[in-house]
C-alpha positions as CSV (number, residue, x, y, z in Angstrom):
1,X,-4.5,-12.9,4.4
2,X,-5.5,-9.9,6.4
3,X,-8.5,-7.9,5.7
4,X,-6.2,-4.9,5.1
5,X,-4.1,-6.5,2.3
6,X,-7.8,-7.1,0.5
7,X,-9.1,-3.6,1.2
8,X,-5.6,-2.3,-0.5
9,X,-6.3,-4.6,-3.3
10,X,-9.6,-3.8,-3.8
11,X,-9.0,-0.2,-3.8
12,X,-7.1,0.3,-7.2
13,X,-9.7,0.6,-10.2
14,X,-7.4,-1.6,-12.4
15,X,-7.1,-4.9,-9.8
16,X,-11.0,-4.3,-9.5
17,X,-11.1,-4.8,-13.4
18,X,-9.3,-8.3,-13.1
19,X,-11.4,-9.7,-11.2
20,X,-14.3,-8.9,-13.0
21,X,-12.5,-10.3,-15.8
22,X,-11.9,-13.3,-13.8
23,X,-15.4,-14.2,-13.0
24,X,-16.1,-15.9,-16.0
25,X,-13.0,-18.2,-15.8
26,X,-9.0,-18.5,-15.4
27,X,-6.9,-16.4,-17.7
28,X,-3.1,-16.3,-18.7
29,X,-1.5,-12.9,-17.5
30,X,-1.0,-12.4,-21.1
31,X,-4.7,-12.5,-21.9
32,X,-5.6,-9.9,-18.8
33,X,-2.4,-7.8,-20.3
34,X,-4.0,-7.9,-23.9
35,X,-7.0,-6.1,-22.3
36,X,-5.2,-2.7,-20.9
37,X,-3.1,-0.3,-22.2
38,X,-0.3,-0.5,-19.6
39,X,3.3,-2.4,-19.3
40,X,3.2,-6.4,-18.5
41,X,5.4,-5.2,-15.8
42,X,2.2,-2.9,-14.5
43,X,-0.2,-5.5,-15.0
44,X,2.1,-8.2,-12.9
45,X,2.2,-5.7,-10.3
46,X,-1.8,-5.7,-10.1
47,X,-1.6,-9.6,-10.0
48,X,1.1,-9.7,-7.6
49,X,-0.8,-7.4,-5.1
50,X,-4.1,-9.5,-5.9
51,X,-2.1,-12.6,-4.9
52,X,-1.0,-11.4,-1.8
53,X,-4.5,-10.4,-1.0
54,X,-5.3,-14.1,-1.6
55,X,-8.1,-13.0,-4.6
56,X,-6.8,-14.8,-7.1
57,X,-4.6,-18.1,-7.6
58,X,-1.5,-18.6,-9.5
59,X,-1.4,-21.9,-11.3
60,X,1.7,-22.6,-14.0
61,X,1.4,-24.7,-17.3
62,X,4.6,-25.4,-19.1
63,X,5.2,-21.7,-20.6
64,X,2.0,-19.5,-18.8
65,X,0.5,-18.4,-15.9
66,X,-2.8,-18.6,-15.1
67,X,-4.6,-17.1,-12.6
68,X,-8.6,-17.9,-10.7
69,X,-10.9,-15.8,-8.5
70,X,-10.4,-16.6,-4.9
71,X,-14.5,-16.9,-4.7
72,X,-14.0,-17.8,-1.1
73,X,-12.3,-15.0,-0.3
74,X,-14.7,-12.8,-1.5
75,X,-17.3,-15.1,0.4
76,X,-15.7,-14.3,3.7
77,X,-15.7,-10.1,3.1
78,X,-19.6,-10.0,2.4
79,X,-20.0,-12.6,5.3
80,X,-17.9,-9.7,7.3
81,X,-19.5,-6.8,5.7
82,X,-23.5,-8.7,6.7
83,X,-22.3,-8.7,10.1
84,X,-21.1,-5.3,10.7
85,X,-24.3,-4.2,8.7
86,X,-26.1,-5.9,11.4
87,X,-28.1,-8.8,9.5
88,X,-28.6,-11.9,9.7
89,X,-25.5,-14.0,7.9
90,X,-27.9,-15.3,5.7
91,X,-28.9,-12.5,4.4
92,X,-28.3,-11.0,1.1
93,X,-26.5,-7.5,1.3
């Protein structure tokens, strides 16, 4: 996982929207589908890219797909962004 790959993934409104979603626990793609207006093909897309970022985890159970927030991940950004803000690491930004 580069930091590039995350920037790219955080950049598009929709993958931002997923992992909102995703904070309050794992969802099937076909429940993050259900909540936009767009193909399952476009929404698998969004995952994909998030996957590759390393945001979110794919796990598979008999006929789904699930997918969790990568909290460490995000962890590891704000620890990146503190620093080049110039505090202290534990600091809150």
């Amino acid at each position: 996982m580069g930091f590039g790959e995350t920037f790219k993934a955080l950049s598009d409104p929709v993958r931002r929207e997923i992992l909102v979603m995703l904070k309050s626990g794992r969802m099937s793609a076909g429940e993050i589908a259900d909540r936009f207006d767009m193909t399952n093909a476009t929404i698998s897309y969004h995952l994909s890219v998030l996957k590759k970022a390393d945001l979110v985890w794919e796990t598979k159970e008999k006929n789904y797909v699930y997918y969790n927030l990568n909290t460490s991940v995000v962890e590891e950004i704000m620890l990146w962004l503190s620093d080049l803000k110039g505090g202290k690491q534990n600091e809150t930004i």
